[in-house]
C-alpha positions in Angstrom: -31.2 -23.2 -6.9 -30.0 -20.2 -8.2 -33.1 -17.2 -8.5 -33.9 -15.2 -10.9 -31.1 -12.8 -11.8 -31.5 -9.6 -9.5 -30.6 -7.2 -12.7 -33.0 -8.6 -15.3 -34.7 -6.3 -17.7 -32.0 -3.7 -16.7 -30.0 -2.3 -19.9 -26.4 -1.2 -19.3 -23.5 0.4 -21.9 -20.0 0.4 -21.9 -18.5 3.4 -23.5 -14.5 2.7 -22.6 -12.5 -0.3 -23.6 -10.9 0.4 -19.8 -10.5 -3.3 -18.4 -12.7 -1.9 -14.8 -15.2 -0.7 -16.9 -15.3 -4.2 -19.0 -14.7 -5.9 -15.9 -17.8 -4.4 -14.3 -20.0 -5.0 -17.4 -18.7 -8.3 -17.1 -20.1 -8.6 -13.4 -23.3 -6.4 -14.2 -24.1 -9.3 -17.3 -23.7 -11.8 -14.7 -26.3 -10.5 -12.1 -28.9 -10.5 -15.2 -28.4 -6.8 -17.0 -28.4 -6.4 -20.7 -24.7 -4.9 -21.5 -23.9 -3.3 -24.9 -20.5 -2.6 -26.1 -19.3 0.2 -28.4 -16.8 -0.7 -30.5 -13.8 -3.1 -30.3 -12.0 -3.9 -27.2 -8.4 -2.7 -28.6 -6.9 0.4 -26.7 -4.1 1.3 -24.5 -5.7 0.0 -21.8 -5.5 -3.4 -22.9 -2.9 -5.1 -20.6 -1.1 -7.0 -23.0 -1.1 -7.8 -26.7 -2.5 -11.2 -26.1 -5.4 -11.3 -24.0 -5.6 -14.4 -21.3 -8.3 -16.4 -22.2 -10.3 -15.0 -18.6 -10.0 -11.3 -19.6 -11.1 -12.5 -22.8 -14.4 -14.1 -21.5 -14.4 -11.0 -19.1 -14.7 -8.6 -21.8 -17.0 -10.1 -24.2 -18.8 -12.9 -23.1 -23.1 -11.8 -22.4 -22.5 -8.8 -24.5 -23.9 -7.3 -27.3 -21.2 -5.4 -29.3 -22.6 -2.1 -31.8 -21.0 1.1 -33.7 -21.6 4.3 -32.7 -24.4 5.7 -34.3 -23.0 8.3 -36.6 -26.1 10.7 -35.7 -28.8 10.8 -33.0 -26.3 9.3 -30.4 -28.1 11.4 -27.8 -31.2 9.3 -28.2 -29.1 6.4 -28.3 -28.3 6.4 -25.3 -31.2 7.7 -23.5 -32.3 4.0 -23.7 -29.8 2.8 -21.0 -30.8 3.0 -17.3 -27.1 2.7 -16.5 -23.4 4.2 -18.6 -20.4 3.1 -18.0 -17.1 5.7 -19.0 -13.8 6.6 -18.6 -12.9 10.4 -19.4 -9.6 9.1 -20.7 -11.8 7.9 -24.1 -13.4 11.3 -25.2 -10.0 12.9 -27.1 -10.9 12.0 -30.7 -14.0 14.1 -32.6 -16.0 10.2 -32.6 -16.6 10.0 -28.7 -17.5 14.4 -29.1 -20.6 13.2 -28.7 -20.7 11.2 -26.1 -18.6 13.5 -24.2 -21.9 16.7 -24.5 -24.1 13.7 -23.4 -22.6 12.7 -20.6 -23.8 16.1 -18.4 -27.7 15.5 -18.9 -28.6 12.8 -16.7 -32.4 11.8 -17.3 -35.1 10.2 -14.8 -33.4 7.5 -12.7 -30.4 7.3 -15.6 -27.0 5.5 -13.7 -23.7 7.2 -14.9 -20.6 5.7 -13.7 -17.4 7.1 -14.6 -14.3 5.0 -13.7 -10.5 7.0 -13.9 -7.3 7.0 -12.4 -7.7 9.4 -9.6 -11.3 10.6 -10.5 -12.7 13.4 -12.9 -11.0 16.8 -13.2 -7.5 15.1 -12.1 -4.7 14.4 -14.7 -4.8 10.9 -15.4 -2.1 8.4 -15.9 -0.9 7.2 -19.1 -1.9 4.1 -21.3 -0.5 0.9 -20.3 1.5 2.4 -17.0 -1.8 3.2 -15.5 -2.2 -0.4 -13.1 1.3 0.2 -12.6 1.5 3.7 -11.2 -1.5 2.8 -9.2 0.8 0.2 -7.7 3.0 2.5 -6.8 1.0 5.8 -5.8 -1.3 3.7 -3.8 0.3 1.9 -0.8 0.2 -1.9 -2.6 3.8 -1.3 -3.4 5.1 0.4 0.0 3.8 -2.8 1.8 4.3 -5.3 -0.3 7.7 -7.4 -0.8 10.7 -8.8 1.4 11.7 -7.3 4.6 14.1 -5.1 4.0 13.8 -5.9 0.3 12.8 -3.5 -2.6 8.7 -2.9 -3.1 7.4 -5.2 -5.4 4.3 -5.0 -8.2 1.8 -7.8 -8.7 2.1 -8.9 -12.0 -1.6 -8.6 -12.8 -3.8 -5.6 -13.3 -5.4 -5.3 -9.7 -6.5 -1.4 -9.2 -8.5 -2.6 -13.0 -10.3 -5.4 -11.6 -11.1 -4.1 -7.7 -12.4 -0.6 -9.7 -14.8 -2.7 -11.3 -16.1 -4.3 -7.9 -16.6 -1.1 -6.0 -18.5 0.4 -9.3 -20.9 -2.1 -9.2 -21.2 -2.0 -6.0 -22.3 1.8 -6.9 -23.9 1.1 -9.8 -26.4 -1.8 -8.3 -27.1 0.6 -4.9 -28.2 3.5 -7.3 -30.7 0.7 -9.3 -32.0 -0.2 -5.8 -32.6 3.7 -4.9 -34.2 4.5 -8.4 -33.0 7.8 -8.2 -30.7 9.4 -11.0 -26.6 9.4 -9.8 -23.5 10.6 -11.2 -20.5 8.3 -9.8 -17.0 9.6 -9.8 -14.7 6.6 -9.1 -11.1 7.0 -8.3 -9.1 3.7 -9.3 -6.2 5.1 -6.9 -8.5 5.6 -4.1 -10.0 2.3 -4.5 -6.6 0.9 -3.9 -5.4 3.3 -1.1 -8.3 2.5 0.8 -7.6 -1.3 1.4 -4.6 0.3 3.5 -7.6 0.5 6.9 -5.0 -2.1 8.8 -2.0 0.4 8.2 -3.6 3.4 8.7 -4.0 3.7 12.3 0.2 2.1 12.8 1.7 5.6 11.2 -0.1 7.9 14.0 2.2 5.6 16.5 5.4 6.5 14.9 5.7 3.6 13.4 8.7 3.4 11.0 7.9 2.5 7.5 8.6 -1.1 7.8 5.6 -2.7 6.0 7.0 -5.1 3.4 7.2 -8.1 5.5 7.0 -11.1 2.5 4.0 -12.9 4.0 3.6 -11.8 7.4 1.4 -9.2 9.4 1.6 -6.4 10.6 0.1 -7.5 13.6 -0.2 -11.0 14.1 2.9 -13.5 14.8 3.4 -16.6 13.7 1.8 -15.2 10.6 4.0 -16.1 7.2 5.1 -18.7 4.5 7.4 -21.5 6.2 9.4 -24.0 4.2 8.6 -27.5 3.8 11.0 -30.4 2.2 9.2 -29.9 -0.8 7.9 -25.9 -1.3 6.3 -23.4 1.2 3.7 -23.5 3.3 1.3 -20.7 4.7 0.6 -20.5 8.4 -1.4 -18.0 10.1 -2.1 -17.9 13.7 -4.8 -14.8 14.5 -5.0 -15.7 18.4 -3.3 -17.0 21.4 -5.7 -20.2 21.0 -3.7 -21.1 17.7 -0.7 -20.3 19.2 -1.1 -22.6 22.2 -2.8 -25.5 19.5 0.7 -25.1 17.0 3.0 -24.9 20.4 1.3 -28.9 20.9 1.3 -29.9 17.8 5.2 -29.3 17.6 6.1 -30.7 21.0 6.9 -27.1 22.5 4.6 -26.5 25.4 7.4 -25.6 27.1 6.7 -22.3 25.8 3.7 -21.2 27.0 5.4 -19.7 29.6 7.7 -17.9 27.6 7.6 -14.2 28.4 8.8 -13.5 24.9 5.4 -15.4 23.5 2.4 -14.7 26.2 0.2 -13.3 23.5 -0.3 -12.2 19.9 1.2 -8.7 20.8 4.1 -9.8 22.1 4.9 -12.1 19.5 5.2 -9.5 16.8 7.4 -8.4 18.2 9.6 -11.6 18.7 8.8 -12.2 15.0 12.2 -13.4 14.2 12.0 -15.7 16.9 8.5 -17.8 16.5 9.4 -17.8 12.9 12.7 -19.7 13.7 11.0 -21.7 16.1 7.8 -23.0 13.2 10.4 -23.5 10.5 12.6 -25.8 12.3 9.4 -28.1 12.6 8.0 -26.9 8.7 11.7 -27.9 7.3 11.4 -31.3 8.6 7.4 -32.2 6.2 6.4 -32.0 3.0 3.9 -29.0 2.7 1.1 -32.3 2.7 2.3 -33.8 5.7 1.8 -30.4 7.0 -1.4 -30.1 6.1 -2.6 -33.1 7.1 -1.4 -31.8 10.2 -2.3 -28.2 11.0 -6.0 -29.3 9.2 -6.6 -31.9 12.5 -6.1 -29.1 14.7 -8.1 -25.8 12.8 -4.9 -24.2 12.2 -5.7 -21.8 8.7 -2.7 -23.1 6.6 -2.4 -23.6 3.2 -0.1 -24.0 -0.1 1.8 -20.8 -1.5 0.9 -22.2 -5.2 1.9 -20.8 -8.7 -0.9 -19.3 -10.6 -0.5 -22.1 -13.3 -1.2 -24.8 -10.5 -4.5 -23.6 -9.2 -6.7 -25.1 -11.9 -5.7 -28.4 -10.6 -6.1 -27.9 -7.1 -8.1 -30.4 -5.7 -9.8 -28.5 -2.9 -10.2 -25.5 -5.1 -12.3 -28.1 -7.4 -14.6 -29.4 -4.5 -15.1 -25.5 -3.5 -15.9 -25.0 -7.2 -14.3 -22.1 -7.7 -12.4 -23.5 -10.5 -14.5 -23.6 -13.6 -14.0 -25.0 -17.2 -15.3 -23.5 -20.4 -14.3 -25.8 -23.6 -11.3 -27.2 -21.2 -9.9 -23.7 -20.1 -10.1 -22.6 -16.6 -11.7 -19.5 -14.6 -13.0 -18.5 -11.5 -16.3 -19.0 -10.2 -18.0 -15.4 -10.2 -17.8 -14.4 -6.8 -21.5 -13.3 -6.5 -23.8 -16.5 -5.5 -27.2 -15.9 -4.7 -29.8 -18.4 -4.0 -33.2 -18.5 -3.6 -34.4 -19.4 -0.3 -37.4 -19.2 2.0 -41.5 -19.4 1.9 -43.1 -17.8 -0.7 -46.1 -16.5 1.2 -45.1 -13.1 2.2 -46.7 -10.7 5.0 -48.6 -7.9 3.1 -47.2 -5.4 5.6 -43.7 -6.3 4.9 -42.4 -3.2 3.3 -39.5 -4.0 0.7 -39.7 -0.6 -1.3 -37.7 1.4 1.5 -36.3 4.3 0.0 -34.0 7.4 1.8 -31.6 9.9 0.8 -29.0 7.3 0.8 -29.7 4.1 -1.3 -30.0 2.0 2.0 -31.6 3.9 4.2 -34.8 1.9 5.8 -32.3 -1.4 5.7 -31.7 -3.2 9.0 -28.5 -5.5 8.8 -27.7 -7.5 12.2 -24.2 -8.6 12.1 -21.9 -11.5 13.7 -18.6 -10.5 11.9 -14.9 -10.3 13.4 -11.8 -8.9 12.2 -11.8 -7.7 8.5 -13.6 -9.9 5.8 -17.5 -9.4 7.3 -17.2 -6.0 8.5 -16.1 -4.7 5.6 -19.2 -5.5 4.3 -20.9 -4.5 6.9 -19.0 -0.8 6.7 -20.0 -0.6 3.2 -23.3 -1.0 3.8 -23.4 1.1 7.1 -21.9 4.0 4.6 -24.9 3.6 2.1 -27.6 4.0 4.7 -28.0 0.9 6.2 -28.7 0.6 9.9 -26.0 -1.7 10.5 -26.3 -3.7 14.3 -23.1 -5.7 15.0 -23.7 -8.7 17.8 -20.6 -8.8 19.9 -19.4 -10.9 22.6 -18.5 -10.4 26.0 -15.6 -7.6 26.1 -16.1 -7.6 22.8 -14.6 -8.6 19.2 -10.7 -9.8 19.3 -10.1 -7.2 16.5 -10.8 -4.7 19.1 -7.8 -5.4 21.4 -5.0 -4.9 18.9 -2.8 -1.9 18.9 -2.7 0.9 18.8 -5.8 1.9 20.9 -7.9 5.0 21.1 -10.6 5.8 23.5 -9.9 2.1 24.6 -10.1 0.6 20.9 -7.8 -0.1 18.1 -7.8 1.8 15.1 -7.9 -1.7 13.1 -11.7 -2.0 14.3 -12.2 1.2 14.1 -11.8 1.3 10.3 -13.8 -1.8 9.9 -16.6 -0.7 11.9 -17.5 2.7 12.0 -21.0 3.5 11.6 -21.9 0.9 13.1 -24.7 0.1 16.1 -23.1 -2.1 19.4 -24.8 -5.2 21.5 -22.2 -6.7 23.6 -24.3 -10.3 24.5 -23.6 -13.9 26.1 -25.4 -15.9 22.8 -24.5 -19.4 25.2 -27.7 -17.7 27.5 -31.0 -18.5 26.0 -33.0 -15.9 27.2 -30.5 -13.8 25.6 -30.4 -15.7 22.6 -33.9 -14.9 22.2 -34.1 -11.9 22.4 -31.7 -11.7 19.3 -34.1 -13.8 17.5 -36.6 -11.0 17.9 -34.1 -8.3 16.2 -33.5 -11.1 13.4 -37.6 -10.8 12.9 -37.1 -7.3 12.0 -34.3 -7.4 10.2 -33.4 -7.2 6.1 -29.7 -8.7 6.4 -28.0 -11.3 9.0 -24.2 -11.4 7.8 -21.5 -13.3 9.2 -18.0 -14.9 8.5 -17.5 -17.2 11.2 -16.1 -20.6 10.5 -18.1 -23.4 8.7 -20.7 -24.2 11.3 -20.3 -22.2 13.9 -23.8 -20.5 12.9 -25.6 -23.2 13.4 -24.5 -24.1 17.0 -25.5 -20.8 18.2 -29.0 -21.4 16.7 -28.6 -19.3 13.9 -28.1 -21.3 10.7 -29.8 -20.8 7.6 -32.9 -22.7 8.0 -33.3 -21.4 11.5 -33.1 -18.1 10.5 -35.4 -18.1 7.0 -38.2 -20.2 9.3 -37.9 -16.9 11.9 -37.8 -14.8 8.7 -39.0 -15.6 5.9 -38.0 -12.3 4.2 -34.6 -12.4 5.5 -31.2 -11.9 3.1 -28.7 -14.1 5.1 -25.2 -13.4 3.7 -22.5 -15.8 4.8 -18.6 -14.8 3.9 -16.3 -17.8 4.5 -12.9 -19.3 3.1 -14.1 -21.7 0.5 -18.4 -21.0 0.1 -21.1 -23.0 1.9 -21.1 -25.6 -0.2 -17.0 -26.2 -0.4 -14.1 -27.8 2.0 -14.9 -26.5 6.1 -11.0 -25.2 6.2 -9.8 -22.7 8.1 -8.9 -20.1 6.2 -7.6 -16.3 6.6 -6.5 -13.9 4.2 -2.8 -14.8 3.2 -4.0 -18.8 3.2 -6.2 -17.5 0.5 -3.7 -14.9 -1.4 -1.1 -18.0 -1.2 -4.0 -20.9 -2.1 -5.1 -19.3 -5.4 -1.3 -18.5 -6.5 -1.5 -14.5 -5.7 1.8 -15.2 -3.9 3.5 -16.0 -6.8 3.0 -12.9 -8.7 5.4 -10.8 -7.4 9.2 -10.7 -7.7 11.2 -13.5 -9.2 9.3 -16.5 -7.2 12.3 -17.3 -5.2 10.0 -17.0 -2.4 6.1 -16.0 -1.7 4.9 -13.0 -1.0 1.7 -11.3 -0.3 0.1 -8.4 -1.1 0.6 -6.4 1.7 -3.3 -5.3 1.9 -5.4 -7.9 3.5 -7.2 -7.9 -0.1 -8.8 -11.0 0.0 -10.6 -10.0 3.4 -11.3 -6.9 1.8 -12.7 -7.9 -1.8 -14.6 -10.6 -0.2 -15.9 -7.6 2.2 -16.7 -5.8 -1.4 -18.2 -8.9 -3.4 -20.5 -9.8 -0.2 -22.1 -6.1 -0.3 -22.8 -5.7 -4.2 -24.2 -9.7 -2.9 -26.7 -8.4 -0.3 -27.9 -5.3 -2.5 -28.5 -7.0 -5.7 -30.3 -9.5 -3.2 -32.1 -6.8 -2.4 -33.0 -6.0 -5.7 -34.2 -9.9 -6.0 -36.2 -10.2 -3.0 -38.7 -7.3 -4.9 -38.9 -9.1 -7.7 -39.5 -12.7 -6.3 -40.7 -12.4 -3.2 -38.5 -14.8 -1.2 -35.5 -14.5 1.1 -31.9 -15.1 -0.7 -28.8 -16.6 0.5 -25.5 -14.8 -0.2 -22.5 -17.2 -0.7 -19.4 -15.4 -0.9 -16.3 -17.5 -0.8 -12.6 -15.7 -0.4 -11.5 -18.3 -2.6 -13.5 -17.1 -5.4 -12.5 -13.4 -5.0 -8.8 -13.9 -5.2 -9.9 -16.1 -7.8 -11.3 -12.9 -10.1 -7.7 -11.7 -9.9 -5.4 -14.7 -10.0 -7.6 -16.4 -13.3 -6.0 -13.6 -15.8 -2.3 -15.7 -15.2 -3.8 -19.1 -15.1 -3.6 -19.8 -18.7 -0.3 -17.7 -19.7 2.8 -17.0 -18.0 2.5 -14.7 -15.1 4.0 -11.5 -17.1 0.7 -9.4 -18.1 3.0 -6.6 -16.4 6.0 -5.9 -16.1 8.3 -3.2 -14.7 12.0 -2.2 -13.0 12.3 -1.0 -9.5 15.3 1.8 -9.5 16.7 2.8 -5.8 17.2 6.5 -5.7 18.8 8.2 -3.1 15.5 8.7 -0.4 13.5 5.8 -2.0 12.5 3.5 -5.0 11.0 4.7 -8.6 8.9 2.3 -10.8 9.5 2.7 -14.6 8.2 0.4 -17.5 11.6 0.3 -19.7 14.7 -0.4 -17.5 17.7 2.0 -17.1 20.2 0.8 -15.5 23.1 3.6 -16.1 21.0 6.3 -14.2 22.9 8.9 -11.5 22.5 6.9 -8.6 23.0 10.3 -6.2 19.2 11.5 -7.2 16.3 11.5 -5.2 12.8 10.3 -6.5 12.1 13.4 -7.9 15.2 14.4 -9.5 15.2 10.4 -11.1 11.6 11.1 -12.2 12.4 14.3 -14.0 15.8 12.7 -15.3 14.1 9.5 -16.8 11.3 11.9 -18.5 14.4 13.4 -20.6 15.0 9.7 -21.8 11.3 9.5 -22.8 11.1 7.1 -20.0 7.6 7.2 -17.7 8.5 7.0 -14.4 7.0 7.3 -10.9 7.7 7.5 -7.6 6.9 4.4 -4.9 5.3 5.9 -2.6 5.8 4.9 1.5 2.3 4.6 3.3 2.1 7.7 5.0 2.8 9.5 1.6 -0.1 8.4 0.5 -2.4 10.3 1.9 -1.0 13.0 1.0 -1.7 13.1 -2.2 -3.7 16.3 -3.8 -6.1 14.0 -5.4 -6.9 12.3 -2.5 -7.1 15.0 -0.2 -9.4 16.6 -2.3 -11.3 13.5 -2.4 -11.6 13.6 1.3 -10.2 10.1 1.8 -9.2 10.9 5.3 -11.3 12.1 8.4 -11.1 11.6 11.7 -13.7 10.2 14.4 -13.9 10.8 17.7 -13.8 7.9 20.2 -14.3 7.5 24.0 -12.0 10.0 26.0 -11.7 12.9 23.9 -9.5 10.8 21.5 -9.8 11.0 17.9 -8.5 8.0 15.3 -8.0 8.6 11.8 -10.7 6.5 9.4 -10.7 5.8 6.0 -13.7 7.3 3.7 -15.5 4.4 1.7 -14.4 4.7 -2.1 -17.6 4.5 -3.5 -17.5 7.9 -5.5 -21.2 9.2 -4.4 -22.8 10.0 -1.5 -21.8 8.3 2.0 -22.7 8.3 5.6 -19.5 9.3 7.0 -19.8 8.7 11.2 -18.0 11.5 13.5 -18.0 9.1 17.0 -17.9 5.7 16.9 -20.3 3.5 19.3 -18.6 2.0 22.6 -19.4 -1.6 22.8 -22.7 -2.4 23.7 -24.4 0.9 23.4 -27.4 -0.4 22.0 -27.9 -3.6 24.2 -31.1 -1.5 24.4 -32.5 -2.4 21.7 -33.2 -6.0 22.9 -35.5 -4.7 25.2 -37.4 -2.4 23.3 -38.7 -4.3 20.4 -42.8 -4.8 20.3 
């Protein structure tokens, strides 16, 4: 059953109408803090004129709404342990004094401000600010058709991850008690779900990253036609490969030199795309299902936003919800109470360090994106993070490009991170990891539905070894929903965020793998506020984070209105594309991005330019922001790694671990 709410007693105020500072109230209210509301939600930051009925229940349901007291706001607000702002607020003489309070930060007193590109950087304007972030950030430079324009998502997204990484911040400061001043960037946020693209520009790799519904990196990866609509297909290994090659009565080319292994394939895209949608053309997307399903193949529906309410494996996940007949998503944040209540006196669960986490001990069976994300973040806020690896270690490790002998995809995923390369089929091996999972705070995985339990290490198994333990399971669809295969586009298409974009002549995903990566987010503000809960109630917690539910916090705001809560024009200019609000189609066609920029601003016309992926780092705000380092690896080689966005104090790693450098551990524990 579901515990006590980690947050309770906890008293948090929202000072800005801003939808990520509503949206993190909204999520803060849900893990059991008291959130008041100044004043009405009505400002330029509201997306559209009329609300969906989700961001309505986002902004005001749990909350307590007040005026600003006209005098002795200071003590006012001394009586919250955590604030959240937005700069972009304090222009008229009414917030003046919220503005001179804002500096004095009292006893363990959380403030969390939430901007554009973080504080003492010009901001972005009113409405256009989810839209320049679009376009500034990467989303738009890798998302669309190839060789087609860059495309927005017609939702606010940079609004609603803000306000996952804040409380990510927010809940890791409660868990420290110490005092913190958080500086969120909503632009860094987004340009730092670009950790599978960042490592393809230092190999000269053109800037070709709008590839509809494929991958970067994996082939067949995309959305295929069926008789009757399109179907999502992802194959992340040679095993899937060789399963799909069977199913379609095609083992003939497993020989094929063009298709010997996932590397290879990407770049015969064109090919194994023509090969899967001359079988695809001939089904209707459920005979394909049934299908793929009877093999383990992740595949799944590109569905319209209005269809996912009545999704029928959505409803058995339950991550569709109903409140007087209107849908939402299931907040993505389960925590349940597990375990014995007899605790060991000696147990200490009041660990504190310089960073929040410090004294934490998180072992982890994670590959490619989704897991160790969560694992980074928590890694970067002190945690002593110990990823279990098998022989020759995780697949994510082999892509390309490599340095020091590893790709830069792992390397952003996983740096900071402690190695054991171990044979878990051995049981005197598997023992000995039992004895690290004694000591340990966290176990966090997202392997496929069961595979935990056949290497011994299911929930029950693990909470009778440890009693204490927080075990924190990311998978497609929860613990409790449909065992499908699932990998990030299956999800983006499944929940309908493949039909926000363009003119829905055909799917495409956002180019980010964002539902690996929010998951990644929602699982580690899971495992801190569980954290938090195991103080209070002295049992171990489970962690349910479902991808389903996480794409679900975005794709609910167009599930009960037309998918048009923002809109835009993409102009071509002479070196590029700009992204303006009010279309002009009569513009000198000759200019560059800049020149069109400057030209539309004499029309009264906001404009931006789209920025291509390895522009984005280069931006001033960034920069300053130190959003890109670089780590050395084996060799003498260096990789470039993306900075966690979570506007405080981080453990940023200089080398990163070679695989199994801390197999002795094992042997060392009393």
């Amino acid at each position: 059953m579901i515990n006590k709410k980690p947050l309770q007693g906890i008293q948090v105020l929202e000072l800005s109408p801003r939808l990520s500072v509503s949206a993190c109230g909204f999520l803060l209210s849900e893990l059991g803090a008291e959130v008041t509301v100044i004043g009405a939600q009505q400002t330029a930051f509201t997306v559209s004129q009329s609300l969906s009925q989700a961001e309505e229940r986002i902004r005001h349901l749990g909350k307590t709404f007040v005026d600003l007291p006209p005098t002795d706001a200071h003590e006012f607000m001394k009586g919250f342990r955590v604030i959240i702002f937005s700069e972009d607020d304090f222009g008229d003489e009414k917030n003046t004094q919220i503005s001179q309070y804002l500096p004095h930060l009292l006893g363990d007193q959380i403030l969390c401000s939430i901007t554009d590109q973080g504080l003492g950087t010009q901001q972005f304007s009113g409405n256009s600010s989810d839209l320049f972030i679009q376009a500034l950030s990467g989303l738009m430079a890798v998302s669309g058709l190839p060789a087609g324009r860059p495309e927005f998502l017609k939702i606010p997204i940079s609004e609603m991850c803000a306000a996952v990484i804040s409380t990510l911040s927010i809940v890791a400061a409660i868990y420290s008690n110490t005092k913190k001043f958080i500086d969120l960037s909503q632009l860094e946020i987004m340009a730092d779900q670009l950790r599978v693209h960042i490592s393809l520009l230092s190999n000269d790799r053109p800037n070709d990253f709008r590839q509809g519904c494929g991958h970067p990196l994996c082939s067949p990866w995309d959305a295929y036609p069926a008789i009757d609509g399109w179907v999502i297909i992802c194959a992340s290994s040679d095993a899937h490969w060789h399963s799909l090659l069977k199913l379609m009565n095609a083992e003939h080319l497993l020989t094929d030199s063009r298709f010997v292994n996932v590397t290879v394939r990407r770049q015969y895209k064109e090919a194994v795309d023509a090969i899967v949608t001359t079988w695809t053309s001939t089904f209707t997307v459920q005979e394909i299902f049934t299908l793929l399903r009877q093999i383990g193949m992740p595949c799944g529906p590109a569905s319209t936003p209005q269809s996912v309410p009545l999704d029928i494996d959505l409803l058995e996940a339950g991550t569709i919800q109903f409140d007087n007949d209107l849908p939402y998503a299931r907040t993505p944040i389960q925590i349940l109470q597990r375990g014995s209540e007899q605790m060991k006196s000696s147990k200490n669960l009041l660990r504190q360090g310089e960073l929040p986490l410090e004294g934490v001990k998180v072992v982890e069976f994670t590959a490619y994106a989704a897991g160790p994300m969560a694992g980074y973040l928590l890694a970067a806020l002190g945690a002593e993070v110990i990823k279990i690896e098998p022989p020759k270690g995780e697949e994510g490790r082999k892509f390309k490009p490599q340095y020091g002998g590893v790709s830069g995809y792992f390397i952003n995923y996983n740096a900071g991170k402690q190695s054991i390369e171990i044979d878990l089929q051995d049981p005197i091996n598997k023992s000995k990891v039992d004895d690290l999972i004694k000591s340990a705070d966290i176990v966090l995985h997202n392997m496929r539905p069961g595979a935990m339990e056949k290497l011994g290490f299911g929930i029950d198994q693990l909470l009778e070894l440890n009693p204490h333990l927080i075990y924190c399971s990311i998978s497609g669809y929860g613990l409790s929903g449909p065992k499908l295969a699932a990998l990030d586009t299956v999800i983006q298409g499944h929940l309908g965020l493949t039909g926000l974009f363009g003119h829905g002549d055909s799917p495409i995903r956002v180019g980010y793998s964002i539902a690996d990566q929010l998951s990644g987010h929602f699982a580690a503000v899971g495992m801190v506020a569980a954290l938090l809960n195991r103080r209070q109630i002295n049992h171990g917690q489970v962690v349910d984070i479902a991808m389903s539910d996480s794409i679900g916090w975005l794709t609910q705001l167009s599930w009960n209105q037309p998918s048009e809560s923002l809109s835009s024009f993409q102009l071509e200019a002479a070196d590029g594309w700009v992204v303006v609000q009010k279309n002009y189609p009569n513009y000198p066609k000759e200019l560059n991005r800049k020149q069109l920029v400057n030209f539309l601003s004499t029309k009264g016309i906001e404009a931006v330019p789209v920025l291509e992926v390895n522009e984005v780092i280069q931006q001033e705000s960034l920069v300053q922001r130190g959003f890109l380092y670089q780590i050395a690896t084996q060799n003498d080689e260096f990789a470039d790694l993306i900075s966690p966005p979570l506007g405080t104090d981080v453990y940023e790693p200089k080398t990163l671990f070679a695989l199994g450098t801390h197999n002795y551990l094992l042997d060392t524990l009393i």
